[in-house]
C-alpha positions in Angstrom: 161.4 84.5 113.4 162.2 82.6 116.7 159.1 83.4 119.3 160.2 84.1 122.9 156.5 83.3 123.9 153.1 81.6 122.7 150.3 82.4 124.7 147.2 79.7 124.2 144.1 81.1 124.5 142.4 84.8 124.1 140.0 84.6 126.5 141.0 87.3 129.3 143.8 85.2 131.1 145.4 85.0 128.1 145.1 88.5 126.7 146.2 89.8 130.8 149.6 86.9 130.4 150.4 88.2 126.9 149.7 91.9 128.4 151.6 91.8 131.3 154.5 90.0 129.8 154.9 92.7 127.3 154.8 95.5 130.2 157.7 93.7 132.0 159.3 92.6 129.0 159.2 95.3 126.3 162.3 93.7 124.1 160.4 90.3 123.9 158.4 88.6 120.8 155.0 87.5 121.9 152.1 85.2 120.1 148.6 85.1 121.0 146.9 81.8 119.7 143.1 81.4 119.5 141.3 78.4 118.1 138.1 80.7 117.6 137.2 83.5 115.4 137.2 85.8 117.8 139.1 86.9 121.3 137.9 87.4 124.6 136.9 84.1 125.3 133.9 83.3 127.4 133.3 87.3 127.7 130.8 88.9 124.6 128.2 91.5 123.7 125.2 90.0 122.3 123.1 92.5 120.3 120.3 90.7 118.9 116.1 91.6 118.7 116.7 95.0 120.2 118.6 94.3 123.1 122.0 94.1 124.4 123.3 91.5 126.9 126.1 90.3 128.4 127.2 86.7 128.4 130.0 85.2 130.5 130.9 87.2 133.5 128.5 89.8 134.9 131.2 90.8 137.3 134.5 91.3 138.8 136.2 91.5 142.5 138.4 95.1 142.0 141.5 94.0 143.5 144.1 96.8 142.8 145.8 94.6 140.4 142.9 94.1 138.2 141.7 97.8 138.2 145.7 98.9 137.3 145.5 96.5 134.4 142.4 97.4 133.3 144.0 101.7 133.3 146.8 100.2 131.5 144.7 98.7 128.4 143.1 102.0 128.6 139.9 101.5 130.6 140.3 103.9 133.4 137.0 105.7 132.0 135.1 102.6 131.6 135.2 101.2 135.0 131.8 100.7 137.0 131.7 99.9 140.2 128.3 98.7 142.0 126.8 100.5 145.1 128.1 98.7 148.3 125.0 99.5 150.1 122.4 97.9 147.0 121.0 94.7 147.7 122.3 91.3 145.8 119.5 88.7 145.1 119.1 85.2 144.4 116.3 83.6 143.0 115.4 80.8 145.3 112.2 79.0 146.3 110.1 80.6 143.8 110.9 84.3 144.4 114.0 86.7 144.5 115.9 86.8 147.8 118.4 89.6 149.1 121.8 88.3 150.0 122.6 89.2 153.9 124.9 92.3 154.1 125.4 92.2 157.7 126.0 89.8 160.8 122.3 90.6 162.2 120.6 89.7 158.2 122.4 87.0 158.3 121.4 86.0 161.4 117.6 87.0 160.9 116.9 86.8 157.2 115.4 83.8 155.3 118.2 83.2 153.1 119.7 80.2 154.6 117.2 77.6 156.6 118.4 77.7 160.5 120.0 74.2 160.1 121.6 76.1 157.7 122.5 78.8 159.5 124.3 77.3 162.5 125.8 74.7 160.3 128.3 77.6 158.3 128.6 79.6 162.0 130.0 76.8 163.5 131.6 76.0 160.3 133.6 79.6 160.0 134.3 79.6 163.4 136.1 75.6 163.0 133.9 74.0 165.0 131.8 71.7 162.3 133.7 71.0 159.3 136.1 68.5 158.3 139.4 68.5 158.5 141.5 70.2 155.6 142.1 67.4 153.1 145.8 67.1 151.0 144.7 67.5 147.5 143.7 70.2 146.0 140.2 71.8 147.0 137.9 72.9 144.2 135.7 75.9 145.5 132.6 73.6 145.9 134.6 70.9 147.9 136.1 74.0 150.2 132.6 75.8 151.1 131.1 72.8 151.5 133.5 71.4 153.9 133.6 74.9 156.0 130.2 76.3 155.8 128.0 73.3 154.4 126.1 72.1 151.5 123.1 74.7 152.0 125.3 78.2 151.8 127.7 77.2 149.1 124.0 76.4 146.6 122.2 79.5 147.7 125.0 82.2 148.5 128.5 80.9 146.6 127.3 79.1 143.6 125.6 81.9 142.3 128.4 84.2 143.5 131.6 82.2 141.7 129.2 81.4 138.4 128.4 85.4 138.1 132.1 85.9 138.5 133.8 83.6 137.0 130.9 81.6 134.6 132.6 78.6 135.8 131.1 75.8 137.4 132.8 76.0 140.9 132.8 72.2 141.2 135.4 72.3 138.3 137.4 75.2 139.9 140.9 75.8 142.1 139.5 77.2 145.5 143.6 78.3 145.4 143.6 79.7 142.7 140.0 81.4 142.2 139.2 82.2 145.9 142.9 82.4 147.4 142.2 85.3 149.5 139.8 83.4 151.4 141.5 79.7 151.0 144.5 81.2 152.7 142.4 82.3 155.8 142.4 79.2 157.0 145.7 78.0 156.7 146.4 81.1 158.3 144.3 80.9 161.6 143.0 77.3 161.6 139.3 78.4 160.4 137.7 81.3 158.3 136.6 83.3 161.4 140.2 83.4 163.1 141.9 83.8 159.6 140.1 87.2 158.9 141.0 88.5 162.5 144.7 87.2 162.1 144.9 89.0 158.9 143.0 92.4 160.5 146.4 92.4 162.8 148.4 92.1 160.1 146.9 94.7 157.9 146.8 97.2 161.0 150.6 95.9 161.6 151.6 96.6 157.8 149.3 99.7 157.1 152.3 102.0 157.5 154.9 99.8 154.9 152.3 99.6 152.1 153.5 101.9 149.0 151.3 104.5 148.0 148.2 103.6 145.7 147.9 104.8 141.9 145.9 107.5 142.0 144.3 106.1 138.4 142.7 103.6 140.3 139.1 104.8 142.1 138.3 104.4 145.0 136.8 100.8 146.5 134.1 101.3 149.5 133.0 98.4 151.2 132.1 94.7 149.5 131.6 95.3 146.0 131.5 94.1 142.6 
């Protein structure tokens, strides 16, 4: 019979596209191609000399959408969701380095040189970075223009690979990282962006529809 859509690729875009096309569209015929012997893509379970690992992504941001997608597969009793308050590290100059958590361990931890430091400050507040090019940004090209070549290799590069197991070089910063690529666009750098966008959150707190109660709750930065 006459498909009404093929969907290349079983990795978990695909798999979410051929899902959520058959929860909008229950009437439609829908084909999931995969050149592999196996779906899922880049994300597996490796059990092998007694242990059992992970490869791919080691993470995932919760956004509301994601977390109701993965109760409608059926995974509302499988989701984890790491302590806010526990320490990320990085392994970097020979030893493993906690990833600041706050304006004042930003400020005062070793993570970033001081060069470093005041190089993404002035960066996120638009006063050292250059100017927003017309093509399309990959992540590496966008935190390296706003916040410098030292934070994107010790705090984002690790972050996006974790995530995404991408190289972020390669990536959309639009499409991977549009929360944060639409910051500034919206208030001319990263630090005015997120206070614009505070104002509009306070200003549409009351016309936001009520929350599936499936979904747990999200406290604080996590992953």
């Amino acid at each position: 019979g006459t498909l009404d859509v093929v969907v290349v690729g079983s990795g978990v875009s695909g798999l979410c596209a051929a899902f959520g096309t058959l929860r909008d569209n229950p009437s439609v015929t829908v084909a999931v191609t995969e050149a592999g012997d196996r779906v899922g893509g880049i994300v597996t379970s490796v059990n092998r000399n007694g242990r059992l690992w992970e490869e791919g992504p080691n993470s995932f941001q919760p956004s509301d959408e994601f977390l109701t997608t993965a109760c409608d597969v059926g995974l509302e009793e499988d989701i984890i969701l790491a302590d806010p308050k526990s320490y990320r590290y990085v392994w970097w100059g020979g030893r493993l380095r906690p990833l600041p958590m706050s304006p004042s361990s930003a400020i005062f931890g070793d993570f970033l040189s001081f060069r470093g430091k005041l190089r993404a400050l002035l960066g996120a507040f638009g006063l050292a970075k250059a100017p927003m090019p017309q093509h399309e940004e990959s992540i590496k090209d966008f935190v390296t223009r706003n916040l410098g070549e030292e934070a994107y290799e010790r705090l984002v590069d690790p972050f996006i690979s974790g995530v995404y197991a991408g190289d972020p070089a390669q990536l959309s910063a639009e499409a991977a990282i549009g929360r944060v690529h639409t910051l500034e666009k919206t208030g001319g750098s990263l630090m005015a962006g997120v206070r614009q966008l505070s104002r509009e959150k306070k200003a549409n707190a009351q016309e936001k529809p009520p929350r599936d109660p499936r979904l747990p709750d999200v406290k604080g930065q996590t992953v």
